[in-house]
PAZAPA-4460 file (N, C-alpha, C; in steps of 0.05 Angstrom, whole numbers, plus 32768, in hexadecimal, padded with zeros to 4 digits):
% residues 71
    n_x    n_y    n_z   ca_x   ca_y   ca_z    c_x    c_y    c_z   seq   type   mol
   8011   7FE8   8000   8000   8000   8000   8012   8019   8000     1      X     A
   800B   802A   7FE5   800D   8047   7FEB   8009   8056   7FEB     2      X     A
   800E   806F   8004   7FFF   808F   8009   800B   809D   7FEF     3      X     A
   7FFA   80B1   7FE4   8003   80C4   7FD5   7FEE   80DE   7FDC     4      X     A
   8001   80F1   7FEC   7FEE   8106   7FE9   7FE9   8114   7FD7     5      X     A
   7FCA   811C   7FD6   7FBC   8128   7FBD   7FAC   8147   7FC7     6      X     A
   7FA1   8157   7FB9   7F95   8169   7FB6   7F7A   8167   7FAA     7      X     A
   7F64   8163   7FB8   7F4D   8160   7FAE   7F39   817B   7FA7     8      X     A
   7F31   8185   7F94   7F26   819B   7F91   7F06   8197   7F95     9      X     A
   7EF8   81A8   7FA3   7EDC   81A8   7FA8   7ED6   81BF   7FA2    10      X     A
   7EB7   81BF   7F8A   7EAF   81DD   7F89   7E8D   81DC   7F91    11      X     A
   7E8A   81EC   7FA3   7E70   81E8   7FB8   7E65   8212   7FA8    12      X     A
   7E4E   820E   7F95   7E45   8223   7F97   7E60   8237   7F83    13      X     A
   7E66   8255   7F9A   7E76   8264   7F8D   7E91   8253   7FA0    14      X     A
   7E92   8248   7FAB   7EA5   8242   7FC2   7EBC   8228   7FB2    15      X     A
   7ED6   8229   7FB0   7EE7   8211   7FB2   7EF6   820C   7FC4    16      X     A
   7EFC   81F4   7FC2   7F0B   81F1   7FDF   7F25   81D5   7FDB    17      X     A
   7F35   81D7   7FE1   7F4A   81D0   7FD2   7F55   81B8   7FF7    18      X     A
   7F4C   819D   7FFA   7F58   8193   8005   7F66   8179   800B    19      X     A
   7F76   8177   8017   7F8D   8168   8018   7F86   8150   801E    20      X     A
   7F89   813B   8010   7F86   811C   8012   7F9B   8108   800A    21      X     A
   7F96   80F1   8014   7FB3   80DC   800C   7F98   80CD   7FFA    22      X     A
   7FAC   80C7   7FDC   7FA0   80AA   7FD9   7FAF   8099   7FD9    23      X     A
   7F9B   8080   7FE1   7FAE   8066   7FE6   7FB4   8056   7FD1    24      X     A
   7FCF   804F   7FC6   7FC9   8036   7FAC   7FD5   8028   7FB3    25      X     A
   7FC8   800D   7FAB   7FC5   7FEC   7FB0   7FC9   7FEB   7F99    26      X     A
   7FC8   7FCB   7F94   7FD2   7FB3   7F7F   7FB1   7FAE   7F70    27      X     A
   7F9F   7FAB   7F88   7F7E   7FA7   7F7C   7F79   7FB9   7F64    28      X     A
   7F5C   7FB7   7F5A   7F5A   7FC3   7F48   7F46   7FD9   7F51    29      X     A
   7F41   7FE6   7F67   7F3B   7FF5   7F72   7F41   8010   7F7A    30      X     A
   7F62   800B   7F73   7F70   8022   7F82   7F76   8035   7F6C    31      X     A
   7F7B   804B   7F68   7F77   805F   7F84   7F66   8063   7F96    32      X     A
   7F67   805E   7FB1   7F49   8070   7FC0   7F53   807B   7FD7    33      X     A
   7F3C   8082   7FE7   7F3D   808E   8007   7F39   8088   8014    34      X     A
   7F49   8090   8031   7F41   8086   804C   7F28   808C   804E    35      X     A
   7F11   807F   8068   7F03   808A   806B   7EFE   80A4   8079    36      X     A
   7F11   80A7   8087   7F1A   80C2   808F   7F1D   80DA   807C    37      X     A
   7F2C   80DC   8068   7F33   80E6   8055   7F11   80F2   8047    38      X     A
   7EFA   80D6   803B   7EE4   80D9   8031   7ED2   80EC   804B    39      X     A
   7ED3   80E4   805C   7EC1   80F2   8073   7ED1   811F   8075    40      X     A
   7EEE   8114   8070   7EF3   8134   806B   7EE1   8146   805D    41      X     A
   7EE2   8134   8037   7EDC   8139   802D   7EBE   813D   802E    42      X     A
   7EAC   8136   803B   7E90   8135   803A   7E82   814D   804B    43      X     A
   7E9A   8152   806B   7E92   8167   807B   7EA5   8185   806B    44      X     A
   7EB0   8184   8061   7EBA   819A   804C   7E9C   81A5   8038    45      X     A
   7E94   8189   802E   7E7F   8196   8014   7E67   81A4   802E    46      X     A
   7E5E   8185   8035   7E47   8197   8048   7E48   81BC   8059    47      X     A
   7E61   81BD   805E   7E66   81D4   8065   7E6B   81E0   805A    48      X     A
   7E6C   81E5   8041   7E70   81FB   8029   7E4C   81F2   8020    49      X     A
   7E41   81EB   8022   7E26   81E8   8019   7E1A   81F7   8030    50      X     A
   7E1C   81FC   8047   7E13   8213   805B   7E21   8225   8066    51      X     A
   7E34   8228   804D   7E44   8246   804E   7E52   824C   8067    52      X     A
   7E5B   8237   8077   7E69   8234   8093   7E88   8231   8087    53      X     A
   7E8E   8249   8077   7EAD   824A   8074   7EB9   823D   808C    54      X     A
   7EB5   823F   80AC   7ECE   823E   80B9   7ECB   8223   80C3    55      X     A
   7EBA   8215   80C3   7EBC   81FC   80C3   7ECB   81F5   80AF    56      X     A
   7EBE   81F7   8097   7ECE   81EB   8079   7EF1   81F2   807A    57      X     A
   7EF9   820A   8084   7F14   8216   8083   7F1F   8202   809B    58      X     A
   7F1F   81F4   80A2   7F2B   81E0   80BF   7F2D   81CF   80A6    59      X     A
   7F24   81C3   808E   7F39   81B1   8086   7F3E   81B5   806A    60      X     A
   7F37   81D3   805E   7F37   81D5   8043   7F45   81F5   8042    61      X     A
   7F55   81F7   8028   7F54   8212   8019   7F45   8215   8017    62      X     A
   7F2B   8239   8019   7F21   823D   800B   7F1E   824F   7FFA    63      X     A
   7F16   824F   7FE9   7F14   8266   7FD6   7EF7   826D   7FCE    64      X     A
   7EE3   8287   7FC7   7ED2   8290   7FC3   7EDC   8293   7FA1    65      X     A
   7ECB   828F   7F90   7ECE   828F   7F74   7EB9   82A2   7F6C    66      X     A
   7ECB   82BF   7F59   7EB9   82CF   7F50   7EB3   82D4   7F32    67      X     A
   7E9D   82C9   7F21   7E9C   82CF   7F07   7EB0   82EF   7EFC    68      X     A
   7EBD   82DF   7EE7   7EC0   82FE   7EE8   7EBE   8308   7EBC    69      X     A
   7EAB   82F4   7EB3   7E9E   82FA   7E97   7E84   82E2   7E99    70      X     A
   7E70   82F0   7E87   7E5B   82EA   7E87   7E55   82D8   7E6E    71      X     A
***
């Protein structure tokens, strides 16, 4: 088994959020994937960008506000 850290990008709305995960690769034909730790990051990140609770979301993500800027 090996860790490789990655950069997972999430875009919630105007909001992205840029965070840090290992994936694991195995020999199966399964791999790449995630801890379940890693997936549960990922899930309380979206939900908290889905109720605009930046400072929760900012405990395990970059975030960034994304502004159109042509129509």
């Amino acid at each position: 088994m090996i860790t490789k850290p990655h950069t997972k990008i999430l875009r919630v709305g105007m909001y992205l959020a840029e965070v840090d995960i290992e994936l694991i690769k195995t020999a199966d034909e399964w791999s790449p994937y995630l801890s379940l730790a890693d997936a549960e990051k990922l899930d309380q990140v979206r939900a908290a960008l889905c109720q605009d609770d930046l400072k929760t979301a900012s405990q395990f993500a970059r975030i960034y506000h994304l502004t159109p800027i042509a129509v």
